[in-house]
C-alpha positions in Angstrom: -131.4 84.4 -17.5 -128.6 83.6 -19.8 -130.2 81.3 -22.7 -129.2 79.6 -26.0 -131.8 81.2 -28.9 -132.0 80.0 -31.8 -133.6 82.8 -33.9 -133.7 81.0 -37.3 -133.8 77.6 -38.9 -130.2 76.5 -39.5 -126.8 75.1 -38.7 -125.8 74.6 -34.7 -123.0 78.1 -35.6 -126.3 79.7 -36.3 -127.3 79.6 -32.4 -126.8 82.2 -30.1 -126.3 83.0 -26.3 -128.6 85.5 -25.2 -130.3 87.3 -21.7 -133.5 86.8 -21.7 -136.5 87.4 -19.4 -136.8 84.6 -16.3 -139.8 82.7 -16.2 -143.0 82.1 -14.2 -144.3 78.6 -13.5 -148.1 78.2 -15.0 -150.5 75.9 -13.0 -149.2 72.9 -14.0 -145.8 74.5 -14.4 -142.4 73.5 -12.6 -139.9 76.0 -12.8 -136.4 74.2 -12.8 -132.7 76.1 -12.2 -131.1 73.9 -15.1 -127.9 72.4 -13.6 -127.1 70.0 -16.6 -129.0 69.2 -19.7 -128.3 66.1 -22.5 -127.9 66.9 -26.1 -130.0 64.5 -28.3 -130.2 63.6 -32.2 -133.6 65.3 -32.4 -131.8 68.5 -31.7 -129.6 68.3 -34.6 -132.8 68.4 -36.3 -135.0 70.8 -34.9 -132.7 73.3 -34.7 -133.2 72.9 -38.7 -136.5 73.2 -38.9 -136.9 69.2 -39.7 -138.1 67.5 -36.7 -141.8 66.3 -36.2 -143.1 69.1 -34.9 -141.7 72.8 -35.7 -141.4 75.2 -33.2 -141.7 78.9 -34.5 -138.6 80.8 -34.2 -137.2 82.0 -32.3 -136.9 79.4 -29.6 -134.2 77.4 -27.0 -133.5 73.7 -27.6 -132.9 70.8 -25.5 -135.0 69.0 -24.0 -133.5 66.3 -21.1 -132.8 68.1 -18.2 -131.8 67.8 -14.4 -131.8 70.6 -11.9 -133.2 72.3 -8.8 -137.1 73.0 -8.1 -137.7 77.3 -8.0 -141.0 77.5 -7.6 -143.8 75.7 -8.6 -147.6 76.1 -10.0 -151.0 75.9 -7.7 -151.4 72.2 -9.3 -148.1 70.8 -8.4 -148.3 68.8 -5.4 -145.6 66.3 -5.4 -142.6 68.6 -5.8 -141.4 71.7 -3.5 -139.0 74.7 -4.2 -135.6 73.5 -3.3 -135.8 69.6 -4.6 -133.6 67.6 -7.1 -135.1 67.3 -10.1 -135.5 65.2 -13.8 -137.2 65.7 -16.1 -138.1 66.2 -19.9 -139.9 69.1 -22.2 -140.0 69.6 -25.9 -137.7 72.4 -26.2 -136.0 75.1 -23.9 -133.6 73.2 -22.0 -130.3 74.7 -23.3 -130.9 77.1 -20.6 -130.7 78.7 -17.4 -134.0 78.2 -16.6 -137.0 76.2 -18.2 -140.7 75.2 -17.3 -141.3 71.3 -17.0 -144.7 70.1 -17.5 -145.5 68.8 -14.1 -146.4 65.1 -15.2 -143.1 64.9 -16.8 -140.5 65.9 -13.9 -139.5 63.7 -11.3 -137.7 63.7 -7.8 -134.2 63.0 -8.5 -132.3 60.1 -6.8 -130.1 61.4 -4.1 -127.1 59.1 -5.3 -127.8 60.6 -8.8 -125.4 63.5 -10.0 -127.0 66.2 -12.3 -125.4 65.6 -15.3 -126.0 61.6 -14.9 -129.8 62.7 -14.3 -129.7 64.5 -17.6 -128.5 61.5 -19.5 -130.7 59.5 -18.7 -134.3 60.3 -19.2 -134.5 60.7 -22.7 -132.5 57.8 -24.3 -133.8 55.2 -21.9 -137.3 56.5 -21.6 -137.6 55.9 -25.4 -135.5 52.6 -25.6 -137.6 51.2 -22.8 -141.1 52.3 -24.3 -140.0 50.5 -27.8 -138.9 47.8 -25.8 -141.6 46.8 -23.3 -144.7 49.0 -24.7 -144.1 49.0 -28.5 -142.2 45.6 -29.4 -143.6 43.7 -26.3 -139.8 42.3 -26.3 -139.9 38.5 -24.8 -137.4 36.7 -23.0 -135.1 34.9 -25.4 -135.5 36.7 -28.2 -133.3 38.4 -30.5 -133.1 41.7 -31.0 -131.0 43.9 -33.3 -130.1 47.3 -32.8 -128.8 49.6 -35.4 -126.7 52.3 -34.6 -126.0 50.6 -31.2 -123.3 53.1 -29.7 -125.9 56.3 -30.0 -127.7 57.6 -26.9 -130.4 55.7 -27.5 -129.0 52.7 -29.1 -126.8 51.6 -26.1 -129.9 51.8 -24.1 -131.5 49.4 -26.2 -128.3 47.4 -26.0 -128.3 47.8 -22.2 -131.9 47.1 -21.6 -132.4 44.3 -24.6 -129.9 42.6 -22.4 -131.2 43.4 -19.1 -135.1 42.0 -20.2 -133.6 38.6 -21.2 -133.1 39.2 -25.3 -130.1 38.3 -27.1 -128.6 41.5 -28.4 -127.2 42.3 -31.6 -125.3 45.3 -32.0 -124.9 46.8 -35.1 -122.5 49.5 -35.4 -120.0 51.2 -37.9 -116.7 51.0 -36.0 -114.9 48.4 -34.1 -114.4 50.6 -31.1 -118.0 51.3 -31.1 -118.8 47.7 -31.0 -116.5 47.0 -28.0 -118.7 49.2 -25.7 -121.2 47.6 -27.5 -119.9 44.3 -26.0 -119.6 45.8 -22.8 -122.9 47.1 -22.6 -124.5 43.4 -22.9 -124.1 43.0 -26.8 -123.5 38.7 -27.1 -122.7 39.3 -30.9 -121.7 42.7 -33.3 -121.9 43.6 -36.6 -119.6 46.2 -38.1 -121.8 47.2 -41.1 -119.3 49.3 -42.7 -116.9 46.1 -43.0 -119.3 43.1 -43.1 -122.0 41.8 -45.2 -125.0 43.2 -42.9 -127.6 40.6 -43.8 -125.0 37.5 -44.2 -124.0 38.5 -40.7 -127.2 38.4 -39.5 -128.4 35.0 -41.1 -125.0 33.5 -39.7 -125.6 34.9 -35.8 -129.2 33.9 -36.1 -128.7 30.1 -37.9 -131.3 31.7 -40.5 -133.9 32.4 -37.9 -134.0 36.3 -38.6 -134.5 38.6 -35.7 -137.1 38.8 -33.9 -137.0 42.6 -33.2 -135.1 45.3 -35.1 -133.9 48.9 -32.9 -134.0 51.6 -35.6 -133.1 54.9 -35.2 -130.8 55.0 -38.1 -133.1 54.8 -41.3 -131.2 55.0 -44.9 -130.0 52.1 -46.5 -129.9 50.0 -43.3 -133.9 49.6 -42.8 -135.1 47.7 -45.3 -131.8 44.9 -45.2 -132.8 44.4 -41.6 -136.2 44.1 -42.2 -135.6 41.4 -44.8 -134.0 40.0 -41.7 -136.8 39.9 -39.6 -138.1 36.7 -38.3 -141.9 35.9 -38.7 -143.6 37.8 -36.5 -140.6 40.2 -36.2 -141.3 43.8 -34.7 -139.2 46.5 -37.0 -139.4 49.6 -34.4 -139.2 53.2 -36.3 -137.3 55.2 -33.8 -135.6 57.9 -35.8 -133.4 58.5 -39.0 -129.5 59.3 -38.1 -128.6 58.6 -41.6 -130.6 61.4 -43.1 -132.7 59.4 -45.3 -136.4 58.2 -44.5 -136.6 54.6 -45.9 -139.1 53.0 -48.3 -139.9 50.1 -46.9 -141.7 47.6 -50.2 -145.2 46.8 -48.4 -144.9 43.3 -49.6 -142.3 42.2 -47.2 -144.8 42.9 -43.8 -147.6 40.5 -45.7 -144.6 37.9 -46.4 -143.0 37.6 -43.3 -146.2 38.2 -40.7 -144.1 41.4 -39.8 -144.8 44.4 -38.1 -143.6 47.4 -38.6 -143.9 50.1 -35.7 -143.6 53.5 -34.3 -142.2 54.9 -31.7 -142.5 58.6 -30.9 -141.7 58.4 -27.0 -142.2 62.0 -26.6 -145.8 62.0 -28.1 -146.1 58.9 -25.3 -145.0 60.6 -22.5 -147.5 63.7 -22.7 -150.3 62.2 -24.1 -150.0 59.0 -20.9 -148.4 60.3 -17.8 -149.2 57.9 -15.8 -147.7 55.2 -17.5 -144.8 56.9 -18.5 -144.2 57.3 -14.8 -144.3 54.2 -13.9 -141.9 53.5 -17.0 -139.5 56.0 -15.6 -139.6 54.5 -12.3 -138.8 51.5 -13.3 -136.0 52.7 -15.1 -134.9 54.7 -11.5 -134.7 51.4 -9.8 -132.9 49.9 -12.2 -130.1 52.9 -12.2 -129.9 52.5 -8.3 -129.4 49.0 -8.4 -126.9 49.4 -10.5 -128.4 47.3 -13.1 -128.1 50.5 -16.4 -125.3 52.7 -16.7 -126.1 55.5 -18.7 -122.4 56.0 -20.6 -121.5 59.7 -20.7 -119.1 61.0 -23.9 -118.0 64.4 -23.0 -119.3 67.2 -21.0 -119.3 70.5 -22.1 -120.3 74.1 -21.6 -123.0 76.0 -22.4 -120.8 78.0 -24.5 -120.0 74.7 -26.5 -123.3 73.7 -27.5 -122.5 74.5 -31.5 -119.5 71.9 -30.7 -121.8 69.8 -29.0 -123.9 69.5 -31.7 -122.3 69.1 -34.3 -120.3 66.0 -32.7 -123.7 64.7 -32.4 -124.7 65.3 -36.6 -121.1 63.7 -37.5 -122.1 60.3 -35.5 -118.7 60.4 -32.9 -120.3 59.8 -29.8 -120.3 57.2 -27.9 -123.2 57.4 -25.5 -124.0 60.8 -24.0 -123.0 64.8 -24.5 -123.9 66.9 -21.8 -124.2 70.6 -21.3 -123.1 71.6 -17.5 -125.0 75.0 -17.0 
């Protein structure tokens, strides 16, 4: 099978296509024909050796995929060679092949195309455990999300919205806030033009915000923190700025704040079950038409060095997909 190695720790040009060996589903294995797979921030990353967890070279990335069932292991009872599949592993999705823990793939919706199934697991399954499991997000509260047009951001945007909050939408373009705004944002700030935390004190009449979405990190945590109203939830979701933020222990004791992690991949394989039924949820929701999951570009396999790096330079708007 014709897969996408990377052989050392480095930049995307540093990848390479290769033929490699096919694969053979363990016990608890599903062996999936890859038809389309999502390209995430954390691949920028671990491609350079930076991520949470370090796989040892050399290795495929990727890790949201959606594809058809080729054979399955003794354990796997709920899916047969030939079904639509979902579904989500740590690495090895830029691929032709790739084994899915069984607990983590999923029929596929009939009405779902392959490249919308590979947008989707990923960016909502972690907007939607910070959301519900992390921040316990309540009706009529406001949340802010940093970084709002990413992949996982306009979930939060889209699902903030969709569990009653009012949604901020912090972004660092115009045009980025406009899909923002059409994603359920009721108010933007442009953080590159505005004064963040005068913004945020003017939306909020001083109240704060009562949960902050941050998968940006850098010089953006700690003002939105500050921001936080008491009892505020400041959810860790990743660092697109590069920098891991210092956060002065003080401000938690001041404010009655909280800050907290969220590693939904850790979550998913360490509590199936309930990551099913989060996923499920999240199906419904798709087929009722109630989230949209907003797809940049698609691209070949061929491209995924492009496809990369217009992830690391922060243009995208929503999703990159690989067609395989």
């Amino acid at each position: 099978m014709k897969a996408v190695i990377c052989k050392k720790y480095g930049p995307p040009e540093d990848l390479v296509i290769e033929e490699i060996a096919d694969l053979s589903p363990g016990p608890n294995d599903v062996l999936v024909r890859v038809k389309a797979c999502s390209v995430n921030f954390p691949d920028t990353l671990i491609i350079r050796g930076l991520y949470q967890f370090k796989p040892e070279c050399p290795f495929t990335p990727g890790s949201d995929i959606a594809g058809i069932v080729e054979a399955v292991g003794d354990n796997v009872k709920h899916l047969k060679p030939g079904d639509e599949v979902f579904g989500m592993v740590p690495f090895g999705g830029f691929a032709e092949q790739v084994l899915v823990p069984k607990h983590n793939c999923f029929p596929k919706p009939p009405g779902m195309g392959f490249e919308l199934a590979a947008s989707f697991l990923m960016t909502y399954g972690t907007s939607y455990h910070a959301l519900k499991d992390r921040a316990q997000l309540r009706e009529g509260e406001r949340l802010l999300v940093l970084g709002a047009a990413g992949g996982v951001g306009l979930a939060a945007v889209e699902l903030g919205k969709l569990m009653g909050a009012q949604v901020i939408a912090a972004a660092s373009t115009d045009e980025k806030l406009e899909i923002c705004k059409a994603y359920g944002a009721s108010e933007t700030i442009n953080y590159r033009t505005e004064d963040f935390r005068a913004r945020i004190k003017a939306i909020t009449d001083g109240k704060g915000v009562d949960v902050v979405y941050d998968p940006v990190g850098g010089p953006y945590s700690e003002p939105a923190f500050r921001s936080t109203a008491w009892k505020g939830r400041h959810l860790v979701v990743g660092f697109a700025a590069g920098e891991i933020p210092k956060i002065p222990l003080n401000l938690p004791l001041l404010k009655g704040s909280q800050i907290v992690g969220v590693f939904w991949g850790k979550f998913a394989m360490t509590f199936p079950n309930e990551n099913m039924a989060n996923t499920m949820q999240l199906v419904q929701w798709q087929a009722e038409g109630k989230i949209n999951p907003r797809i940049h570009a698609t691209l070949q396999l061929e491209e995924v060095s492009k496809a990369l790096n217009m992830i690391a330079k922060r243009e995208v708007k929503g999703k990159v997909i690989l067609k395989i």
